[in-house]
C-alpha positions in Angstrom: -27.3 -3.3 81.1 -24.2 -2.3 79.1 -23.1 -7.0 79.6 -26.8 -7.6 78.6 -26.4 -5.3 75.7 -23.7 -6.9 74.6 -24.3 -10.4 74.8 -27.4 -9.6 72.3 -25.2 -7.9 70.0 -22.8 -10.9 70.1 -25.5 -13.2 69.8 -26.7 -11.0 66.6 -23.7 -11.4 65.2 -22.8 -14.8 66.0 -26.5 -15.2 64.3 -25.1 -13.2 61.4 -22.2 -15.2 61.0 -23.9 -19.0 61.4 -26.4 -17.5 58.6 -23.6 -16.8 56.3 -21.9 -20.0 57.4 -25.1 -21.7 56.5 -25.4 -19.6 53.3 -21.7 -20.1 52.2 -22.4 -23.9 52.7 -25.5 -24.4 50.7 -23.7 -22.7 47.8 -20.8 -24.5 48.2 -23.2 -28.0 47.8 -24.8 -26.1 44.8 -21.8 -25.8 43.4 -20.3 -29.3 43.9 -23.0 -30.9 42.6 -24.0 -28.0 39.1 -27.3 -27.0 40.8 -26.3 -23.6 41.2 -28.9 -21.2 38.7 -26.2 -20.1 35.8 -25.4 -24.0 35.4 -28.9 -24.9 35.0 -28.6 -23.8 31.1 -25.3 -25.6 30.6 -27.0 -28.7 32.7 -29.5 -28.8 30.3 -27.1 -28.4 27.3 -25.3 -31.4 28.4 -28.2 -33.7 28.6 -29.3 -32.7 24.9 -26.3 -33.3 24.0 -25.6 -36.4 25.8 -29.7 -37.4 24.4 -28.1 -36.8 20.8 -25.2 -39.1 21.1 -27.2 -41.8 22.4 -29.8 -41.1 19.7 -26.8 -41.1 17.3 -25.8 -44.7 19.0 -28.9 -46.3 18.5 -29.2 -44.7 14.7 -25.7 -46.4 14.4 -26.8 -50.0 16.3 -30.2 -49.9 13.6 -27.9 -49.2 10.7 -25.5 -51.9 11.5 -28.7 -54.1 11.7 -29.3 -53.2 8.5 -26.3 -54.0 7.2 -26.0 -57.3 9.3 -29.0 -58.6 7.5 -28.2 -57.0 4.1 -24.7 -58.8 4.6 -26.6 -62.0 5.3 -28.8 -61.7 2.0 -26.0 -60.8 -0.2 -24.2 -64.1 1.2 -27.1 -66.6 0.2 -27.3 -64.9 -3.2 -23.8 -65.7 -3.6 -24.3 -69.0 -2.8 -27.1 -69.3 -4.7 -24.9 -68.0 -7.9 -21.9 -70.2 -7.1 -24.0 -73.2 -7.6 -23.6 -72.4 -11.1 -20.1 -72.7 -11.1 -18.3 -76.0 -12.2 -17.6 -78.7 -10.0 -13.8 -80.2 -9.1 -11.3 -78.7 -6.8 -8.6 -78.6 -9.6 -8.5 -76.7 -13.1 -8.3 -80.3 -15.1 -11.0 -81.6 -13.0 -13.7 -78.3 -14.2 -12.1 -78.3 -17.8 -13.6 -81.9 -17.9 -16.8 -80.7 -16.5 -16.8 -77.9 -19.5 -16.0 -80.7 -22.2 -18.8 -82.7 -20.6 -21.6 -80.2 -21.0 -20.4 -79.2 -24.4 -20.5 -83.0 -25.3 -24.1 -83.2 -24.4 -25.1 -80.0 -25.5 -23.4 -80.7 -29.2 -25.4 -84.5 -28.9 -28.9 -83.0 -28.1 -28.1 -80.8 -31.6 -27.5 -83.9 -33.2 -23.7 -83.5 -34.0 -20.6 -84.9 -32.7 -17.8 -82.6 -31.6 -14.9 -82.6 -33.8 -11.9 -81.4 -31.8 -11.7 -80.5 -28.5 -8.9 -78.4 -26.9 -8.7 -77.5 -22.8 -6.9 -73.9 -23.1 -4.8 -72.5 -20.3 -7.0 -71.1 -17.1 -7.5 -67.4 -16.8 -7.7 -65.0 -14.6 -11.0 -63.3 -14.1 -11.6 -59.8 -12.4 -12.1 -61.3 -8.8 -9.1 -63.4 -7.3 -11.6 -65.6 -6.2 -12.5 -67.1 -9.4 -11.1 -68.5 -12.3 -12.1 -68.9 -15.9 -11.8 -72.5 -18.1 -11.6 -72.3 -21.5 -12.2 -74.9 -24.0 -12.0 -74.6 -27.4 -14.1 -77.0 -29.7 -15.0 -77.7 -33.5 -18.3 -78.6 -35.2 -19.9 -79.2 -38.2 -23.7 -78.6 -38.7 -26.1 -76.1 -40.4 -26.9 -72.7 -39.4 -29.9 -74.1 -37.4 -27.7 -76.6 -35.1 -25.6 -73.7 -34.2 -28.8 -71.9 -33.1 -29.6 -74.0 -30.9 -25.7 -75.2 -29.9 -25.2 -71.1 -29.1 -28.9 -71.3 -27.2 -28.3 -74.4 -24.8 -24.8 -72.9 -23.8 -26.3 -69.7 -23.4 -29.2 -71.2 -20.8 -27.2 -74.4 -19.6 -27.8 -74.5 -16.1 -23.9 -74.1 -15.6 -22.2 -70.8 -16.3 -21.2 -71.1 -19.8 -19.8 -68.0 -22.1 -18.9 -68.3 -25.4 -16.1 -65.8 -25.8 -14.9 -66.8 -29.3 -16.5 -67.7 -32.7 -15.3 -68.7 -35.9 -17.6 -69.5 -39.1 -16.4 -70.8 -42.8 -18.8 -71.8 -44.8 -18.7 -75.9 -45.8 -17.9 -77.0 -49.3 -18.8 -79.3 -52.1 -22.0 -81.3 -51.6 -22.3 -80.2 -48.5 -22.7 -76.6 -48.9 -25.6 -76.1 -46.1 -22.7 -77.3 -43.9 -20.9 -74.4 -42.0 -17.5 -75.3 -40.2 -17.5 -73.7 -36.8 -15.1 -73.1 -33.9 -15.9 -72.1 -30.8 -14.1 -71.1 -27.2 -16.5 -71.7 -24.5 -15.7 -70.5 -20.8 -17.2 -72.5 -17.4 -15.9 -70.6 -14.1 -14.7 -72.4 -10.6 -13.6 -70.7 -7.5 -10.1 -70.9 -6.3 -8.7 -72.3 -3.4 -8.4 -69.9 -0.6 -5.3 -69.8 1.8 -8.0 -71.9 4.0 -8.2 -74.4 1.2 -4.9 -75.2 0.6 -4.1 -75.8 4.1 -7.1 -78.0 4.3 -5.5 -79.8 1.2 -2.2 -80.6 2.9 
């Protein structure tokens, strides 16, 4: 009885010890993996936070799409806006273009330019872009210079007049006013790109 007795009570505790075996186990594997009931909350703090970076990501991915195509835009305006600018790879080459327009501008006014003068280039406030200046003389009424200051002002290349200078005209030709202007036409400069393409 007293070996029968005690085989139970072994067997109860080996039972004892194989559930807190199996216990100890099963905690362990909670553990490992963050299943275990105070890291639910912290489980569940790390995928909202993990949901707000990506949701931060994808904010980021839409605005650089944004931008992308903003970029884009801005680039065919540019282009759009250069073609205004005067032709020839070389400062001589666009002062020429600028004496050209004035020429024809001055001829559709019904005068003839009486000096012409190609001043130095100057700098403008981009590096990218430089200004030509050319400074002219005319004779003509008030009304020709209307419309001379009009078609530079509209001409479908970038024209400014930066300088003006008006005396009036004498003897029998006192509706005659002596004028002298400084017109500016703008080119872009040759990049570092450029000049080795030049070479």
């Amino acid at each position: 009885m007293d070996l029968d007795m005690q085989l139970a009570n072994l067997t109860t505790e080996r039972k004892y010890l194989l559930i807190a075996a199996a216990i100890l186990l099963l905690l362990g594997t909670l553990y490992r993996f963050g299943a275990l009931p105070e890291n639910f909350g912290n489980g569940a703090a790390t995928i909202a936070l993990r949901e707000k970076s990506l949701g931060k990501y994808q904010a980021s991915i839409r605005a650089g799409n944004g931008l992308g195509k903003r970029l884009m835009a801005t680039g065919r305006l540019l282009e759009r806006a250069e073609t205004a600018l005067l032709e020839g790879n070389t400062e001589s080459l666009a002062a020429v273009n600028v004496q050209n327009a004035l020429q024809k501008i001055a001829g559709q006014a019904g005068l003839e330019l009486k000096s012409t003068r190609v001043m130095k280039a100057a700098k403008t406030d981009s590096p990218a872009y430089l200004a030509i200046p050319v400074n002219f003389a005319i004779n003509g009424t008030m009304r020709q210079l209307k419309e001379i200051i009009y078609q530079i002002e509209s001409a479908p290349t970038l024209l400014r007049i930066t300088n003006l200078r008006i005396s009036n005209g004498t003897g029998r030709e006192s509706d005659q006013i002596q004028t002298t202007l400084t017109v500016e036409g703008y080119m872009k400069t040759n990049t570092p790109a450029d000049r080795e393409d030049d070479r």
